[in-house]
N, C-alpha and C positions, 0 to 999 in steps of 0.2 A: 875183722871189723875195720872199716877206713879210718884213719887217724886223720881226725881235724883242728888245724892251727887256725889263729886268729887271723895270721897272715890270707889262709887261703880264705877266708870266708870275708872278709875285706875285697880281696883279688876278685870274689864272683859276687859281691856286692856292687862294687865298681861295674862290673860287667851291667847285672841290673838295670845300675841308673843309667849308661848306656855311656859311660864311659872307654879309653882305648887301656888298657894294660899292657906292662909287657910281656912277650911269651915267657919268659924266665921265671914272674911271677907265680904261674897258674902252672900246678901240677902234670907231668907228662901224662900223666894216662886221663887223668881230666877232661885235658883238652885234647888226644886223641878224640878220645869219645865223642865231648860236643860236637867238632869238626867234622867226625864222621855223620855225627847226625844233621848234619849241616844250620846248625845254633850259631857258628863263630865266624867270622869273616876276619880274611889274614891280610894286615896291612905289614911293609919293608920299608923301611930307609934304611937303604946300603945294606951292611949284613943283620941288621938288628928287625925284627919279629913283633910285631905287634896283635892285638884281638881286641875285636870287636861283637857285641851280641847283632846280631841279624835281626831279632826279636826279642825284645827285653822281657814279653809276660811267657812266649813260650820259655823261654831257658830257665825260666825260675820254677815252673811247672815241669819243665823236665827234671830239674835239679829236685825237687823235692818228691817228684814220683819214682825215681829210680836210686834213690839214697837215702836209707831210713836215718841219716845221723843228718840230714841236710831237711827233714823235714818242713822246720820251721824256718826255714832259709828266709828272710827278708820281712819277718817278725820282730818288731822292736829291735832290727839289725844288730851291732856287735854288744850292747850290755846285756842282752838275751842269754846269749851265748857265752860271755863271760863269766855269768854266774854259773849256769849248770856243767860249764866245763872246768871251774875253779872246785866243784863238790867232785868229778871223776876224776880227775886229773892225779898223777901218779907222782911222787914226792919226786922233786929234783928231776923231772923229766920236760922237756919243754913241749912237746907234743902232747897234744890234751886230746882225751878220748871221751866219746858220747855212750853212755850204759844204754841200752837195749831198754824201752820202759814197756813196748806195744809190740810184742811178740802177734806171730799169727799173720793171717791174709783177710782180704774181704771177698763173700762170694754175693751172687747178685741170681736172678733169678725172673723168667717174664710170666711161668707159669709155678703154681705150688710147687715144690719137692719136699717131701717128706722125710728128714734124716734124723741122726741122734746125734746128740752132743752130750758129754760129759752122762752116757747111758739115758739121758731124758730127751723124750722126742719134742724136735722143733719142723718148723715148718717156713722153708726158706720162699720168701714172697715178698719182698720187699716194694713199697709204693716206687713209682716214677721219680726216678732222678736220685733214689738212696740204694742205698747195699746192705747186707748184713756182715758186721764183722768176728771173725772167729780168732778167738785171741787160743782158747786151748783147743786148739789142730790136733793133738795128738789124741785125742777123743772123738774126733770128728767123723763119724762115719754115712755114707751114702748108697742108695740104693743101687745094684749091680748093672741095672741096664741102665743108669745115668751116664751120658757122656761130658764129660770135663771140658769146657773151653777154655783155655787161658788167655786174656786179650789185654796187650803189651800197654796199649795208649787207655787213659782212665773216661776219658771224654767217651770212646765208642763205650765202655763198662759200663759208666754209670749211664747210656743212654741206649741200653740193648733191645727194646720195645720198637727202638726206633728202626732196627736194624735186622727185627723178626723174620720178616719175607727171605732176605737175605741169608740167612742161617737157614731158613727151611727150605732155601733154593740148593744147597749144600748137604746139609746134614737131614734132613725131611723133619718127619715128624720127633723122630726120637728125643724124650726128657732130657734138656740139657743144662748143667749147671757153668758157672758162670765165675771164675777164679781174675784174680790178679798178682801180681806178685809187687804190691805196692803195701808196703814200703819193703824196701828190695832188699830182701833177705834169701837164706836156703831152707825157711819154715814153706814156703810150697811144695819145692821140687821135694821134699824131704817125706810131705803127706803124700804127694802122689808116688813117687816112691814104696810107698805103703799100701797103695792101693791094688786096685788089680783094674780098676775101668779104665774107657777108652780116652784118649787124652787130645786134641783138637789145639792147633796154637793160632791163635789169629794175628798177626802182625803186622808192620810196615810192610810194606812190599818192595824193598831195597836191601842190598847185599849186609845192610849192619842186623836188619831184623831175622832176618835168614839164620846171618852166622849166631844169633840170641839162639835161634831154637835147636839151630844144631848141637851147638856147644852146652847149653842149659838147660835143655829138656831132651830132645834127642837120643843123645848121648850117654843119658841116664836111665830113662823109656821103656827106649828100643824100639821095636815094630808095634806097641801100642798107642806111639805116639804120632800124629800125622801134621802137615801147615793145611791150612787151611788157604783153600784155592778156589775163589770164585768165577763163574764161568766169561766175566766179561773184563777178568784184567787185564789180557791183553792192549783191549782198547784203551783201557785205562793209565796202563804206561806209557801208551802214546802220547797223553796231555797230562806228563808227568813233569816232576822237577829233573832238569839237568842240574841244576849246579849240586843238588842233595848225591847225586851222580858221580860228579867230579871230586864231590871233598872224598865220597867214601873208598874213590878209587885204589888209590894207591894203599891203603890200607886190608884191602878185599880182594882186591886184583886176580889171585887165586884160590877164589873159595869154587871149590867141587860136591857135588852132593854125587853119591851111589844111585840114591835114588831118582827114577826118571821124571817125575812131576816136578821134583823139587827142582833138578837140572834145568828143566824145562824155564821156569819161572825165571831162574839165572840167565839163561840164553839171552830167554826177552831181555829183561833187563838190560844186559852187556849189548844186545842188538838194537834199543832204542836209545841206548845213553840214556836211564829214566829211569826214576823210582817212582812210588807212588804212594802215599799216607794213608792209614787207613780210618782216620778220619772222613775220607772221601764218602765211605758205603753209609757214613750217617744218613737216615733221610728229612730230608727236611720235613716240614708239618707247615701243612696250611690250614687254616679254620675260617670258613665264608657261609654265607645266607646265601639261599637262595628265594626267588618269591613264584610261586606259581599263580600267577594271576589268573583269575576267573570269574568270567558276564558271562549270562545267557547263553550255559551249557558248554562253554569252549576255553580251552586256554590258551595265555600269551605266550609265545615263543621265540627268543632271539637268535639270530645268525652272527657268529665271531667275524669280525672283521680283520684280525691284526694274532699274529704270532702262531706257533704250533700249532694250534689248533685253529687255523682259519675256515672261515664255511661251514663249521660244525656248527652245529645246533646246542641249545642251553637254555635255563631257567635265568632269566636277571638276577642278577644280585653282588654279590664281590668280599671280599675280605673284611673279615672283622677289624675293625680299630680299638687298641688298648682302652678300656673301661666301658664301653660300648656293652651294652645288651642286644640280643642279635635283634630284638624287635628295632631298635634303635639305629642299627646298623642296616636293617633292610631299608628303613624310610629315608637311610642319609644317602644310601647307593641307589636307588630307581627315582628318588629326585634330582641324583646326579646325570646316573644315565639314559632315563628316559623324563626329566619335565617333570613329573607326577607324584602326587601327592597318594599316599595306598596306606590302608589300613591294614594292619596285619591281626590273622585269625589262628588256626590252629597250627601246632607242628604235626608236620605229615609226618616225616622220619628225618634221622642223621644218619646221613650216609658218609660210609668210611670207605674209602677206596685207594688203593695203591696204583700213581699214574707213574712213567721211568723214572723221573726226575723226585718225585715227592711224593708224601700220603697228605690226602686231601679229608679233611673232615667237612661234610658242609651239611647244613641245621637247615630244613626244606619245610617251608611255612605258606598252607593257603592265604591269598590275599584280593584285595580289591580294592578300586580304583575310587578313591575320594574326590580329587579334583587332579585336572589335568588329562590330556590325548595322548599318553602312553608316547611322546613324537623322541625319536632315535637323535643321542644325542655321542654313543659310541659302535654302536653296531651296523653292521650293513645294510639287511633286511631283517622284520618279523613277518610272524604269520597269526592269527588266531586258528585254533585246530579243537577239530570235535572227537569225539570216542573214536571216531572210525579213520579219523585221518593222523592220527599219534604217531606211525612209523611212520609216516611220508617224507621226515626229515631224517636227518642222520644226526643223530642224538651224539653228546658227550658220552666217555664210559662211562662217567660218573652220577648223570643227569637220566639216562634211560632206567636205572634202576627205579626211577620211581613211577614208570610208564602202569606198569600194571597197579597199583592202588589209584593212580588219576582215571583211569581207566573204569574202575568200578566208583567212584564216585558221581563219575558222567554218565555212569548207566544205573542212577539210582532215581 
């Protein structure tokens, strides 16, 4: 267990508030680490050593994700700390130790899994944005064909929904649970150790997240254990971090894997100078109205004028604004983008759709025209279109799934 002084926790305090320290102050293998993860930036006058945080809220979220005794790091800063380290603290020792209170791991979950804890069955589901946490692991057992993820960074954990496509682009359908090792203890590797499932590490994509799963899962494993390697990271180390590159270099310089996917990932890596976070595979989420306007048997249709999708065809309408209700949010966008004043009627459907960049939600509401000439105030061209002429444009992927219900309504 790390032994924590008031010294050091001053020293990444100071870091924090974005202060310079000196290297002397802050622990060698500390700042090893941070630097490898590229947290600290190294200032010299003459032979003297300095640090700086690069990012004061990441280092403090690193800091208390990967060290269960730093948890509360930057919590009513040092008389926090002085108390519970005045109750562990060892007589006549001046190095003060933090007791273990939160034993265990958190798992997370995007579909049910049905396990046992402490012999009584639970059912790991947790809503959007939370996890469940298992303090007695050594009870904890799971279903045989579940396969185990382990996933280093807490932002991609607590936000796995988001990143569903993505794992089924990889692992397919197979039940998969959803581990962390936060707050960083050997109560994980120690359950799966125990287990006999298959075991998935999803990481950074840089030589320090590498050298994690070799050395800390891997190594312990075996061949049950695999990284997890998505098919477009290549390109994705392309518009990577160098400098996350350069701090890890001289510390990595010679990491080897046996195995050839893994090697492979290494090579990129060392061939583009570039790591890449995996943070990145989050997908972003859009939620927008659309309006299907409708006179005398036909509906309105616009043409994109600008970005990605230029020339494509679409339903008016655009992004929600915070407190908005989408009815509210259709009448403030088609008075934007078309002049027009519209009443809105039923919803058709919410269409969920995965475009490369984002998952799109968008809430599709028949509508008409109260006051105003529909006149193009963003778009290129529209069209008015009957049943028979719905494909003569080229529809959004998003916007054509609601061809076939506009369709039987205009043939009613």
């Amino acid at each position: 267990m790390m032994k924590i002084s008031k010294t050091l926790i001053s020293t990444l305090q100071q870091l924090m508030d974005g202060g310079l320290v000196a290297a002397s102050t802050l622990r060698k293998d500390i700042a090893e680490t941070l630097l490898a993860e590229g947290l600290l930036t190294v200032q010299t006058h003459g032979s003297r050593r300095a640090f700086r945080a690069i990012d004061a809220i990441a280092l403090k979220n690193f800091l208390q994700t990967h060290y269960e005794e730093l948890r509360t790091l930057g919590d009513n800063y040092l008389d926090s700390y002085t108390t519970r380290f005045e109750q562990a603290a060892e007589t006549g020792n001046s190095k003060l130790v933090m007791v273990r209170s939160c034993p265990g791991f958190p798992v997370n979950s995007y579909e049910p899994i049905t396990c046992s804890l402490s012999g009584n069955e639970i059912v790991v589901n947790p809503p959007e944005g939370g996890f469940v946490f298992i303090d007695n692991w050594q009870q904890f057992t799971i279903p045989n064909d579940v396969v185990v993820v382990g996933i280093e960074n807490m932002e991609n954990f607590r936000m796995i929904r988001h990143q569903r496509k993505l794992f089924e682009s990889v692992l397919g359908d197979t039940p998969l649970l959803f581990v962390s090792r936060y707050p960083q203890s050997k109560d994980l590797r120690k359950w799966l150790q125990g287990i006999t499932n298959r075991y998935v590490h999803f990481g950074d994509f840089d030589l320090a997240g590498i050298n994690i799963f070799l050395t800390e899962f891997q190594q312990f494993l075996g061949a049950r254990s695999s990284f997890f390697i998505p098919s477009d990271i290549e390109k994705r180390l392309q518009i990577g971090s160098q400098d996350r590159y350069n701090n890890q270099l001289s510390r990595f310089r010679d990491l080897k894997c046996d195995e050839n996917r893994i090697q492979a990932i290494i090579d990129l890596i060392n061939k583009y100078h570039k790591c890449y976070d995996q943070e990145g595979y989050i997908m972003k989420q859009i939620e927008v109205v659309a309006a299907v306007i409708l006179h005398e048997g036909r509906i309105f249709a616009t043409q994109r004028g600008y970005g990605e999708w230029k020339d494509w065809w679409e339903f008016p309408g655009g992004k929600m604004e915070s407190g908005e209700t989408p009815e509210e949010a259709l009448k403030r966008e088609i008075r934007e983008e078309l002049a027009t004043d519209i009443g809105v009627d039923d919803l058709i459907e919410t269409i969920e759709w995965d475009y490369p960049k984002f998952h799109l939600t968008m809430h599709c509401y028949w509508c008409h025209v109260e006051k105003g000439s529909l006149s193009l105030q963003e778009h290129e061209a529209a069209k008015w279109l009957g049943k028979d002429e719905l494909l003569s444009v080229k529809w959004l992927p998003a916007d054509i799934q609601l061809i076939d219900k506009i369709r039987d309504r205009l043939s009613e």
